[in-house]
C-alpha positions as CSV (number, residue, x, y, z in Angstrom):
1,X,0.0,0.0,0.0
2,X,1.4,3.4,-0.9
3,X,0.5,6.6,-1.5
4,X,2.2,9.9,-4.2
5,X,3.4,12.9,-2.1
6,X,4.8,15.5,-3.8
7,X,6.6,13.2,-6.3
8,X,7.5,11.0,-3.3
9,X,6.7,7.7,-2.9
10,X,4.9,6.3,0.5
11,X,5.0,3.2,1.5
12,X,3.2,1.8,4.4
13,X,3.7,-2.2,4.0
14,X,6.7,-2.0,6.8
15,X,4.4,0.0,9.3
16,X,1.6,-2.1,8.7
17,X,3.4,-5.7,9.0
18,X,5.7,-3.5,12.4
19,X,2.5,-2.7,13.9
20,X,1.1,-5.9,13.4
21,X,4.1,-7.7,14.7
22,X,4.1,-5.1,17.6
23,X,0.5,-6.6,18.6
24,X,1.1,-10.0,18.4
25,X,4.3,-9.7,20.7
26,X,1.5,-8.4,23.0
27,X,-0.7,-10.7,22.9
28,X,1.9,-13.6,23.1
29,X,3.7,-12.6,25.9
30,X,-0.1,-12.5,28.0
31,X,-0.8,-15.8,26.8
32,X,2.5,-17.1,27.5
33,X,1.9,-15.6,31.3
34,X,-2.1,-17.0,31.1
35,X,-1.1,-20.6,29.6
36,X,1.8,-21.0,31.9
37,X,-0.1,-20.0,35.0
38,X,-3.3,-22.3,34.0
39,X,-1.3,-25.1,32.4
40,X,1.7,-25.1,33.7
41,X,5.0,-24.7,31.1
42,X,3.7,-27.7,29.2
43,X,1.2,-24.8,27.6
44,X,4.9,-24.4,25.2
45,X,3.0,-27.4,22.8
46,X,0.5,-25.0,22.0
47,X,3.0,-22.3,21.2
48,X,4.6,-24.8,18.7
49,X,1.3,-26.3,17.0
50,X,0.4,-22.1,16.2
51,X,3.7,-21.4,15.0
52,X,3.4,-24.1,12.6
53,X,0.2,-23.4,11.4
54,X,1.4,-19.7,10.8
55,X,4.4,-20.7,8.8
56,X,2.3,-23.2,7.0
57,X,0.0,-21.0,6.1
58,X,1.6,-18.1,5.2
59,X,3.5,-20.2,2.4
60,X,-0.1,-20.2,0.4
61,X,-0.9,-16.2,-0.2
62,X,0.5,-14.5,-2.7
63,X,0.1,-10.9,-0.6
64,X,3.5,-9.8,0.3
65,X,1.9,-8.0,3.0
66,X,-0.5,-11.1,4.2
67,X,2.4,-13.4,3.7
68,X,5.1,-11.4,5.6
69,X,2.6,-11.0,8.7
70,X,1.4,-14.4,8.8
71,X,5.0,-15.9,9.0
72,X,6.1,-13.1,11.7
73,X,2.9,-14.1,13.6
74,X,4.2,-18.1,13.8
75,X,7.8,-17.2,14.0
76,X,6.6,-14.9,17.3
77,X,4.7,-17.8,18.7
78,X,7.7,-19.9,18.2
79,X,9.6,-17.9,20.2
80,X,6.9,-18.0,22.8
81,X,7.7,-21.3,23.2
82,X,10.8,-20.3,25.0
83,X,9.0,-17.6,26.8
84,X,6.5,-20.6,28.2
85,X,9.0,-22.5,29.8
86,X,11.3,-19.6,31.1
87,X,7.7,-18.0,32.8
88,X,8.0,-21.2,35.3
89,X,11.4,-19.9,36.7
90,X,10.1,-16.7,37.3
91,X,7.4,-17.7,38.5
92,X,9.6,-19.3,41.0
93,X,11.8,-16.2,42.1
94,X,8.2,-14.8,42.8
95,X,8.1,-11.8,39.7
96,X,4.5,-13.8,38.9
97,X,1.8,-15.7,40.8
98,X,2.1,-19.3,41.3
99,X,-1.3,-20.8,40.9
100,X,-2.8,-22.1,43.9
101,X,-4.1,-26.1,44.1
């Protein structure tokens, strides 16, 4: 997506994948914390069957912008995976809630 100004070209397919990317991180990192607190650190399979799906998925569009998004989206919840199982030891120094039984 771009747009002429004054003979200059804008594009806006970098902000809009950044933003996008920005949001997920969000969102991943709170359901990193929920799964983890619910679930326990074996909540990290979930991480890894999403980011699969998103890489599969994004191989199929032809949208640069779609494509690019998609793949950041699993690559982010593969990192989550990480995330999950580093929440139990801070969960342990006491930086989160433990889950009572």
């Amino acid at each position: 997506m771009s747009i002429d100004f004054l003979n200059i070209t804008i594009n806006f397919s970098g902000l809009i994948v950044g933003l996008f990317v920005f949001l997920v991180i969000i969102f991943a990192r709170r359901l990193c914390i929920w799964g983890e607190y619910h679930f326990t650190k074996f909540f990290w399979i979930v991480f890894l069957l999403v980011g699969i799906a998103g890489l599969s998925v994004s191989l199929f569009f032809d949208n640069l912008i779609l494509s690019s998004a998609i793949s950041a989206f699993g690559f982010i919840f593969l990192w989550g995976i990480h995330e999950t199982i580093e929440q139990e030891e801070r969960v342990k120094k006491g930086w989160f809630k433990k889950k009572r039984e």
